[in-house]
Wavefront OBJ file of the C-alpha trace (Angstrom):
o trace
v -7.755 -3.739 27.724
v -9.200 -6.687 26.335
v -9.055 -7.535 22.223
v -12.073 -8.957 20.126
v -11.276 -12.531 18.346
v -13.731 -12.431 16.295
v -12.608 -13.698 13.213
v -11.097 -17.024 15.226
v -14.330 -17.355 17.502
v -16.582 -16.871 14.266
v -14.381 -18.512 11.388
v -12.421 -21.149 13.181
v -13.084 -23.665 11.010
v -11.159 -21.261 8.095
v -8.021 -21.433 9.277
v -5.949 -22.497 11.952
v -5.207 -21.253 16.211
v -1.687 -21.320 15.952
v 1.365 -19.743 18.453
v 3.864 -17.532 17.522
v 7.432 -18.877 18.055
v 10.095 -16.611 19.955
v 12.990 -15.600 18.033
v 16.716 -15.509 19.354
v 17.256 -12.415 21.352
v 14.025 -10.120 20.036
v 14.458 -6.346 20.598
v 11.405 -3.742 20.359
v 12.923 -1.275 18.040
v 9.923 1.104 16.942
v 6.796 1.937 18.248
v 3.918 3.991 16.255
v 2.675 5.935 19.626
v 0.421 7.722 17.498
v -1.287 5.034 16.050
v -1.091 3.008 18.912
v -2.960 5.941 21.195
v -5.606 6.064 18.157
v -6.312 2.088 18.913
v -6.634 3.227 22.229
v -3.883 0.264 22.905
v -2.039 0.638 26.687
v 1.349 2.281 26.075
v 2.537 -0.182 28.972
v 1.917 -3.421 26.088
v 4.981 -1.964 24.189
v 7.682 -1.913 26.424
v 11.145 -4.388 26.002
v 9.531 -6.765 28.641
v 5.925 -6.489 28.161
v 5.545 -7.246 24.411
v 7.562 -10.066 24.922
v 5.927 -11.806 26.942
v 2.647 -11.107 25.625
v 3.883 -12.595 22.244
v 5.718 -15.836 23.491
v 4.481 -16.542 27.042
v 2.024 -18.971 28.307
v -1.460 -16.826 27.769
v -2.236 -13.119 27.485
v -4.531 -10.863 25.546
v -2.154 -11.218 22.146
v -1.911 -14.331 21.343
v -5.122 -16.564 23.524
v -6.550 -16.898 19.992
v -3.919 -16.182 17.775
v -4.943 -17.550 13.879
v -3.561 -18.321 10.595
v -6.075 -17.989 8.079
v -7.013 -19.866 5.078
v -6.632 -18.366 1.579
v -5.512 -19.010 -2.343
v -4.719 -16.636 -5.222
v -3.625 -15.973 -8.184
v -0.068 -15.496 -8.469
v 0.797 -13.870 -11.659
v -2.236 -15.243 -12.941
v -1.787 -18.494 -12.344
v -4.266 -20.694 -9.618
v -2.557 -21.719 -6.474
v -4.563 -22.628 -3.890
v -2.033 -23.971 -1.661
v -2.104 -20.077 0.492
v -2.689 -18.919 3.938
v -0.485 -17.056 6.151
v 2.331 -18.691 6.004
v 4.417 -16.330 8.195
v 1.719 -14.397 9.937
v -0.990 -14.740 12.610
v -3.852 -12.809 13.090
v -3.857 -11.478 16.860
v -7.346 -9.891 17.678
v -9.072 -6.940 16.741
v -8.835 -3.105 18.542
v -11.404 -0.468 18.351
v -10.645 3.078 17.551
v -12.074 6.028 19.274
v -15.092 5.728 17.142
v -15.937 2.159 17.902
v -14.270 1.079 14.386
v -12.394 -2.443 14.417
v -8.666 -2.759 13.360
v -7.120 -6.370 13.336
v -3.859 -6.415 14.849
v -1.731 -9.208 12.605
v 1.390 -10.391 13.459
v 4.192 -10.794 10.812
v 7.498 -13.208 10.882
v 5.629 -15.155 13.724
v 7.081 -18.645 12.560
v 5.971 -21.910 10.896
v 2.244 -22.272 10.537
v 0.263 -24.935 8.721
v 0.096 -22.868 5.511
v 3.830 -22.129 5.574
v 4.654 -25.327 3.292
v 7.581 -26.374 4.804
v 9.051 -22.388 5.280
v 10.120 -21.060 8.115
v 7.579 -19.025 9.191
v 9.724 -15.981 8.992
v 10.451 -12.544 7.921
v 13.555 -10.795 7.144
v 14.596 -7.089 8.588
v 14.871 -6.151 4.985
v 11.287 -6.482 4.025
v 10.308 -5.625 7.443
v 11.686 -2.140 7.678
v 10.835 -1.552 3.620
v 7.170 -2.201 4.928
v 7.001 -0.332 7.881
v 8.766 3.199 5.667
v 6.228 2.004 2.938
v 3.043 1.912 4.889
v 3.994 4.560 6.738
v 4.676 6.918 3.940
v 1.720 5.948 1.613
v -0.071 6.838 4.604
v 0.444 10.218 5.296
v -0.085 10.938 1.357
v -3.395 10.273 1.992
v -3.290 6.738 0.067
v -5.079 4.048 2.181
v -3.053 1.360 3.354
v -2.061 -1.245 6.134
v 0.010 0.241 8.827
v 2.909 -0.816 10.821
v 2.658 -0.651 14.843
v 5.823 -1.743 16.015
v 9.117 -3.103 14.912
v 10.635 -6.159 16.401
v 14.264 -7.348 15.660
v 16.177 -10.619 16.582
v 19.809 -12.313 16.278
v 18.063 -15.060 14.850
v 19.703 -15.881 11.205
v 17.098 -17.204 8.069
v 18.482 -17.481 4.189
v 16.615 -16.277 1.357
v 19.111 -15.400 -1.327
v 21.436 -14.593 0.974
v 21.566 -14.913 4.857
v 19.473 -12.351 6.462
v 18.194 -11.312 10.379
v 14.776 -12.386 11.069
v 12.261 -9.569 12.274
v 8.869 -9.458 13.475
v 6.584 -6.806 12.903
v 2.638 -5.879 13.697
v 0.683 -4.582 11.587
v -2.490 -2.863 11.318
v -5.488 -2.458 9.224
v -9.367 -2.683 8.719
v -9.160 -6.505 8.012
v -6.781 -9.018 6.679
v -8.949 -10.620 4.517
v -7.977 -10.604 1.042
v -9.404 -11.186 -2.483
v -8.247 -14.802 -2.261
v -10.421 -15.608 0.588
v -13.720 -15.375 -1.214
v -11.430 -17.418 -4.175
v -10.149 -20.075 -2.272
v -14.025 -21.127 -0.561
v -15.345 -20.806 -4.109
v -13.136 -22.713 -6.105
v -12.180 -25.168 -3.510
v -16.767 -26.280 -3.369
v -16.777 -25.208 0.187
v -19.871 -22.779 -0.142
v -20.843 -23.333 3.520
v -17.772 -21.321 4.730
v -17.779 -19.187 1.600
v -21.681 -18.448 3.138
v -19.937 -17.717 6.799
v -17.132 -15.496 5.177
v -19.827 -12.929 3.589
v -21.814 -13.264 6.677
v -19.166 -12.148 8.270
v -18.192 -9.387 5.887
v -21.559 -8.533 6.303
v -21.675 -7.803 10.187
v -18.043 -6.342 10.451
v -17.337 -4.590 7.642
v -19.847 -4.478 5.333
v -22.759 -3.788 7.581
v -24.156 -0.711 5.265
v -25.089 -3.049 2.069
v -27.288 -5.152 4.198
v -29.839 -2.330 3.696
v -29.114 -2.977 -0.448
v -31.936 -4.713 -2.168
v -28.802 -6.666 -3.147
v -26.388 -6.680 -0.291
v -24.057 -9.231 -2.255
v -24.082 -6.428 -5.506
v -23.524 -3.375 -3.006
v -20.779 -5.140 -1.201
v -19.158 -5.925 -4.963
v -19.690 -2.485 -6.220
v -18.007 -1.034 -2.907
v -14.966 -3.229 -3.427
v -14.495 -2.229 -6.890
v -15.203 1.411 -6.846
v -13.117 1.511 -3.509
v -9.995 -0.513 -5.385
v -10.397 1.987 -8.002
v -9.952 4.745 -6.332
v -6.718 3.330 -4.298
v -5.029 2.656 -7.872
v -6.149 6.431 -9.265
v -3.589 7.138 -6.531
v -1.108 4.801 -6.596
v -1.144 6.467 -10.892
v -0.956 9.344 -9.693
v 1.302 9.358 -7.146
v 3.799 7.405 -8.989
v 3.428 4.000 -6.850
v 4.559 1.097 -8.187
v 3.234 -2.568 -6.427
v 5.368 -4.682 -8.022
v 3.668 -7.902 -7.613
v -0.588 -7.510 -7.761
v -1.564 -11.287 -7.226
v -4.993 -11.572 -5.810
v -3.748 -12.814 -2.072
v -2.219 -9.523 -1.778
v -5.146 -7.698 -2.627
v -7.580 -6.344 0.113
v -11.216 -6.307 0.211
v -11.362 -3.037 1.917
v -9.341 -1.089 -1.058
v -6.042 -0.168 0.436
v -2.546 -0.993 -0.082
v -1.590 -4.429 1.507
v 1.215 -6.784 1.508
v 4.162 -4.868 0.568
v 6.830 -6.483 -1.127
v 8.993 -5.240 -4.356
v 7.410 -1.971 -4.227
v 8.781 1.334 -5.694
v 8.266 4.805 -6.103
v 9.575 6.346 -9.755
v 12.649 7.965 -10.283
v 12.673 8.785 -14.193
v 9.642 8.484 -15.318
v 9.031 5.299 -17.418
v 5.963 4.257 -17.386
v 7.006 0.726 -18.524
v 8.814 0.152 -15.320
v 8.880 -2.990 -13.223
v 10.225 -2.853 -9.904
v 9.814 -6.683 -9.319
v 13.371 -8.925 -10.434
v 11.168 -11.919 -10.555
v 8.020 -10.187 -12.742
v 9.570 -11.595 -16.387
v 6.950 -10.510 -18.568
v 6.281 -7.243 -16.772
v 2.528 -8.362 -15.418
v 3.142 -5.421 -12.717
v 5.052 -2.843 -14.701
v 3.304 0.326 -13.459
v 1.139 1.371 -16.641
v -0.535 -2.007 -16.088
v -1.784 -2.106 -12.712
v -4.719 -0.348 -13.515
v -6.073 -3.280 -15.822
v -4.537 -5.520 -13.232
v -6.693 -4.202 -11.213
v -9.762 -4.689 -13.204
v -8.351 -8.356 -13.815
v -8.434 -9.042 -10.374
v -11.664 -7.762 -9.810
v -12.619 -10.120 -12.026
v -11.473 -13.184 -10.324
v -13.089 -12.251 -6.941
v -16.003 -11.594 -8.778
v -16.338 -15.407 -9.651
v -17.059 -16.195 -6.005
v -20.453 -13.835 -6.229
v -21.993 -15.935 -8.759
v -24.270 -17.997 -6.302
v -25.807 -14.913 -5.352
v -25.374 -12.757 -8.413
v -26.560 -13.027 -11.865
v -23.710 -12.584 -14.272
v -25.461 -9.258 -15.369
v -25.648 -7.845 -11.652
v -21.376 -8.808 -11.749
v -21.047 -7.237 -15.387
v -22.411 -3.871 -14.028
v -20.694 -4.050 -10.782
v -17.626 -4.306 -12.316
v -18.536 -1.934 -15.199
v -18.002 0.770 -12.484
v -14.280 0.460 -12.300
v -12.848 1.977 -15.190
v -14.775 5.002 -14.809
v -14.643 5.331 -10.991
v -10.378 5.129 -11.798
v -10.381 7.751 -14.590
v -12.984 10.223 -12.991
v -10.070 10.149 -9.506
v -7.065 10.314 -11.696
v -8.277 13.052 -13.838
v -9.133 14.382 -10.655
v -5.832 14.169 -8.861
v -3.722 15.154 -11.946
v -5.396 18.443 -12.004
v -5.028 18.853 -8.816
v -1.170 18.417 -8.714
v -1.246 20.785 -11.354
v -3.550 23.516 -10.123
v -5.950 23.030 -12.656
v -9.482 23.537 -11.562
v -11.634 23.229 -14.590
v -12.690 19.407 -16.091
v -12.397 20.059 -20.049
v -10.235 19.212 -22.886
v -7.669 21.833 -22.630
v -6.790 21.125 -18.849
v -7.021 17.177 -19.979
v -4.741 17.588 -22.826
v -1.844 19.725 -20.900
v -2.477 16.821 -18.541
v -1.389 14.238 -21.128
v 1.572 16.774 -23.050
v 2.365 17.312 -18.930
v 3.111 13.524 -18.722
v 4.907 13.073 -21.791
v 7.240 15.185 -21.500
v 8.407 14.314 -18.333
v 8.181 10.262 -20.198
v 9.765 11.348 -23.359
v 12.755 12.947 -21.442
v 12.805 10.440 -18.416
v 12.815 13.404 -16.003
v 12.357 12.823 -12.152
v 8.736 12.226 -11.755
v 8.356 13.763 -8.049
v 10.535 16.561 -8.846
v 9.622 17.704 -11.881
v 5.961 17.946 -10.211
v 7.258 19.910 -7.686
v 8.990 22.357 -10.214
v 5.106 23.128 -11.549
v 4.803 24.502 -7.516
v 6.778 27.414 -8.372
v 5.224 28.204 -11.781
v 3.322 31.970 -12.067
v 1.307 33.145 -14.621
v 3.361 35.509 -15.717
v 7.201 35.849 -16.727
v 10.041 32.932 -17.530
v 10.618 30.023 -15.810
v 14.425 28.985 -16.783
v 14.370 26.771 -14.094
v 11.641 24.815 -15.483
v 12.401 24.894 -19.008
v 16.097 23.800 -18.235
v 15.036 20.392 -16.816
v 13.906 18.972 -19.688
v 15.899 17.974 -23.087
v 13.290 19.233 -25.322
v 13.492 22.560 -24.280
v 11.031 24.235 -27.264
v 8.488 21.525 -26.172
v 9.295 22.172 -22.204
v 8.394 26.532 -23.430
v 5.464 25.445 -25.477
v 3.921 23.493 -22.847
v 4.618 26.181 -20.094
v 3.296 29.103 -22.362
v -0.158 27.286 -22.837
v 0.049 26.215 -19.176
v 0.459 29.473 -18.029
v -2.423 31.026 -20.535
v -5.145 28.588 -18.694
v -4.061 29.398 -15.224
v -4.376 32.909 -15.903
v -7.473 32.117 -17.521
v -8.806 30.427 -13.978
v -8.393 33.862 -12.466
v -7.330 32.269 -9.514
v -4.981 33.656 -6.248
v -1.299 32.592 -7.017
v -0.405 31.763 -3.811
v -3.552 29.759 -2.936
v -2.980 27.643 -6.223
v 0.535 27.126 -5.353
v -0.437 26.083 -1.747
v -2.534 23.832 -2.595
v -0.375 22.095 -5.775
v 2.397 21.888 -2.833
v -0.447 19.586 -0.648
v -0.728 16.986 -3.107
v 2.856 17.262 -4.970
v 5.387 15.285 -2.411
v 8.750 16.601 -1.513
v 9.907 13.986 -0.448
v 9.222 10.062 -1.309
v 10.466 6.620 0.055
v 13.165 6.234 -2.662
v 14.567 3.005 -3.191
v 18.192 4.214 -2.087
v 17.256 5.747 0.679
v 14.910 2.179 2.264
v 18.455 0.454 0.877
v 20.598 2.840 3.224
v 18.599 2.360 6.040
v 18.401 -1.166 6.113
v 22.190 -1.707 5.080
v 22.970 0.666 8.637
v 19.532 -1.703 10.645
v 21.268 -5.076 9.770
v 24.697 -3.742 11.302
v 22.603 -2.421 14.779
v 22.075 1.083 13.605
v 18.897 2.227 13.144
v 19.546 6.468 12.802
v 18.917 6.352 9.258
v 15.818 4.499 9.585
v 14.263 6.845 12.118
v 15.348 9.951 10.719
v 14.211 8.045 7.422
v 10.491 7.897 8.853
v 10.295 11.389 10.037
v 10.969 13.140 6.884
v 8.328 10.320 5.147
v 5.647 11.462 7.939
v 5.801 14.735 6.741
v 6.213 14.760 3.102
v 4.796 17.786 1.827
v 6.774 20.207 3.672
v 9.827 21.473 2.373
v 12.344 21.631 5.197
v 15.695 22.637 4.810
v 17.312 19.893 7.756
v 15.744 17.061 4.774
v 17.159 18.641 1.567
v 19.292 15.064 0.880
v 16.151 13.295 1.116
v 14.447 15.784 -1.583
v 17.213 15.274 -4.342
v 16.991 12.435 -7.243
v 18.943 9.289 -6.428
v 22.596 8.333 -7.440
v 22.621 6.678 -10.911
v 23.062 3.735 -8.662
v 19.775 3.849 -6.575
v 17.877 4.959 -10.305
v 14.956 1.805 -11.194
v 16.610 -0.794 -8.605
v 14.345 -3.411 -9.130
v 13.376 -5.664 -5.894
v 13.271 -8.947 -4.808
v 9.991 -10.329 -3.837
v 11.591 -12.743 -1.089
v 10.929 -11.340 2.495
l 1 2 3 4 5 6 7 8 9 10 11 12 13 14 15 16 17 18 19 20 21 22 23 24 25 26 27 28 29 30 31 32 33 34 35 36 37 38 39 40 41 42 43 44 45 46 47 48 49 50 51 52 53 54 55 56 57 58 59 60 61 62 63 64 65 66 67 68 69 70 71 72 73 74 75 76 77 78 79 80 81 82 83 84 85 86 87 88 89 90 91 92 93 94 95 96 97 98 99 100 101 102 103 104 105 106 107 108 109 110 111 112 113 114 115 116 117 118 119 120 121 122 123 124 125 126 127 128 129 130 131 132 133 134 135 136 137 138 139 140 141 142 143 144 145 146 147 148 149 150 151 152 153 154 155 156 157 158 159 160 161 162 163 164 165 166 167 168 169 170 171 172 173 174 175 176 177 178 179 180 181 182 183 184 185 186 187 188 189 190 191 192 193 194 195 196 197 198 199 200 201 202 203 204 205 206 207 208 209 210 211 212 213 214 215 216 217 218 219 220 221 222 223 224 225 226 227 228 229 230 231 232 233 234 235 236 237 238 239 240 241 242 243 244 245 246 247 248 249 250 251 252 253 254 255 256 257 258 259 260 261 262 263 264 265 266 267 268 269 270 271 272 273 274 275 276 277 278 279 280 281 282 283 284 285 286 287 288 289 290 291 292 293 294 295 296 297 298 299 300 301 302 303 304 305 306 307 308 309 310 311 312 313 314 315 316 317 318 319 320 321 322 323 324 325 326 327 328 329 330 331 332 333 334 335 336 337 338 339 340 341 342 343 344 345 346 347 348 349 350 351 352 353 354 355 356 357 358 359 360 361 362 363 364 365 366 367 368 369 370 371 372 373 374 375 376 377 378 379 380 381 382 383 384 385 386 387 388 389 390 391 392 393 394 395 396 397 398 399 400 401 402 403 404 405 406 407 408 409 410 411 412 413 414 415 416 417 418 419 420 421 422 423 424 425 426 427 428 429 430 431 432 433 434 435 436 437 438 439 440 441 442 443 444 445 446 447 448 449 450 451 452 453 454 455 456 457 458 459 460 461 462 463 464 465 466 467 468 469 470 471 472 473 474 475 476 477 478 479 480
């Protein structure tokens, strides 16, 4: 099995071959078999004594052109071009079954020369929040980076506090990033800006070069595609926490996971990031985040694109975003027709469960259950404003009957895109409070009830209920 290193053989020049550095007493921990088989990756690399010595010995497939890349962004809107992976090293690139490239990217490898005088490393806290994360955005159908395998050490790093240093590789399309196109543009270096779309071009991209503008298709795909990752991330109640362009990827899907949450009581003001002041990230603004950040990649187009050609490229976001969350909300409602009245229970549906701060994932699931016909106490009793909670359900229950549709084949399908359960904040917490003291049962068990997340099973009712008072809004640190 043999990897392509194409990004270091193609790009050297942005970015740096660099080694990974052993940590004190690494363990393999977790290995995702499933997406490891789909990579068509040898089941004999990730075993105790094979991954270890393909990651720190002399030369193997791993790490023979192992690469920090080159990058800036903006960081809460603020310029810093003083980026790269500062932690991480970009290991090769699998195929898939159908011929598709994946970079493999290693995380918490140690010092490169981007990490300005850090050490290189990442924590078992962030490590095991991404790998639940990625792995639970994933099967809700959200795109997003995935986590292969979970490597732990005895080696000791402070951030706020003192924390175990972990290792972790991850997986997705590419690990190039809205700051990549930033950094070669801002910093005058248009000949490697010019290799980086070429690039783009041949490996990802390879379907705008039949564009009369491949430069405008390859914008318009970028936008459209991270609009339609943030319709979901709306309406699945997914909150980022910290959107600066470095952690934003080219290829639409969810990348770089720090101070992430999902919501508890629905506020849609909430910011799940400690260090995110002025609420930049709270969760009702990452849609025009998103449009913001558009923006700034968009900036390293203009020597190929006329500033009208970016204006209408970009023009495509906002509706591209409301045409999939319209979409989506009517879906978790079992709403099939597009008009005013299913848009308007839509928006009473929202603010109700805002007004009263109700569980958002639960009180979605609660609609699963709803008839046409009859009472629903059960409903009506978990809101505050009760009369609003009955006049809400009375017109809800006039337009389904209206759609004429089969009960049960409504209710199926609400139940396919309405979550029982979701990575709460408590539960990662648990998990990584039991990993850091050598127990890892809560983190497994943890990852099979997020792998399967619309199925109600009665063995994973304590993962189903709202969180302690305790575990409600815990907002997250963005060190890792």
């Amino acid at each position: 099995m043999n990897l392509d290193h194409s990004y270091a053989t193609q790009l050297g020049d942005l970015g740096a071959v660099t080694k990974p550095l052993s940590v004190a007493n690494p363990q393999l921990i977790e290995v995702n078999h499933t997406l490891r088989a789909a990579l068509q990756l040898p089941a004999s690399w990730f075993t105790q004594s094979s991954i270890m010595s393909m990651l720190f010995g002399n030369s193997s497939s791993l790490t023979k052109h192992s690469f920090a890349q080159k990058y800036g962004g903006h960081q809460f809107g603020g310029w810093n071009p003083d980026l790269g992976d500062g932690r991480g090293l970009l290991l090769g690139e699998a195929k898939d079954q159908q011929g598709n490239p994946w970079d493999l990217h290693l995380k918490g490898a140690g010092p490169t020369p981007y990490s300005r005088f850090a050490d290189g490393r990442a924590v078992l806290r962030s490590t095991l929040r991404e790998y639940l994360a990625s792995e639970a955005l994933h099967h809700m159908g959200i795109p997003t980076s995935r986590a292969l395998c979970l490597i732990t050490s005895d080696e000791l790093v402070y951030r706020e506090k003192q924390e175990k240093a972990a290792m972790m590789i991850r997986v997705s399309q590419s690990h190039i990033r809205f700051g990549h196109f930033e950094y070669f543009y801002h910093n005058g270096e248009l000949d490697k800006l010019e290799k980086l779309f070429d690039y783009c071009f041949e490996r990802h991209f390879s379907e705008c070069l039949q564009a009369e503008s491949p430069h405008l298709a390859m914008l318009e795909k970028i936008v459209t595609d991270t609009a339609s990752l943030i319709a979901k991330w709306q309406a699945f109640g997914f909150n980022h926490g910290v959107m600066n362009t470095d952690n934003m990827s080219i290829h639409g899907i969810t990348f770089d996971y720090g101070p992430y949450a999902f919501l508890d009581d629905f506020d849609p003001k909430f910011v799940c990031n400690h260090s995110d002041h002025q609420g930049r990230y709270a969760f009702e603004q990452q849609p025009g985040i998103g449009l913001w950040n558009l923006n700034a990649l968009a900036h390293a187009f203009t020597p190929y694109l006329s500033i009208e050609q970016i204006k209408s490229a970009l023009s495509q976001y906002e509706p591209r975003l409301m045409a999939e969350f319209s979409q989506l909300m009517r879906q978790k409602l079992g709403l099939y027709e597009n008009n005013h009245t299913t848009a308007e229970l839509v928006n009473r549906w929202l603010d109700l469960v805002s007004q009263d701060k109700r569980d958002y994932h639960i009180s979605f699931r609660l609609l699963c259950d709803i008839d046409e016909q009859g009472a629903h106490p059960k409903l009506v009793d978990h809101f505050i404003q009760r009369e609003a909670a009955q006049a809400w359900l009375t017109q809800y229950q006039q337009v389904i009957r209206a759609q004429g549709t089969n009960k049960q084949e409504r209710q199926t399908q609400m139940r396919k895109v309405n979550p029982e359960y979701v990575l709460r904040n408590y539960q990662a917490q648990l998990a990584i409070d039991a990993a850091e003291q050598g127990d890892f049962t809560h983190f497994r068990t943890l990852l099979q009830v997020l792998q399967q997340p619309f199925e109600s099973k009665p063995e994973y009712g304590e993962f189903a209920k709202p969180p302690p008072n305790w575990g409600k809004h815990m907002e997250i640190s963005c060190s890792s």
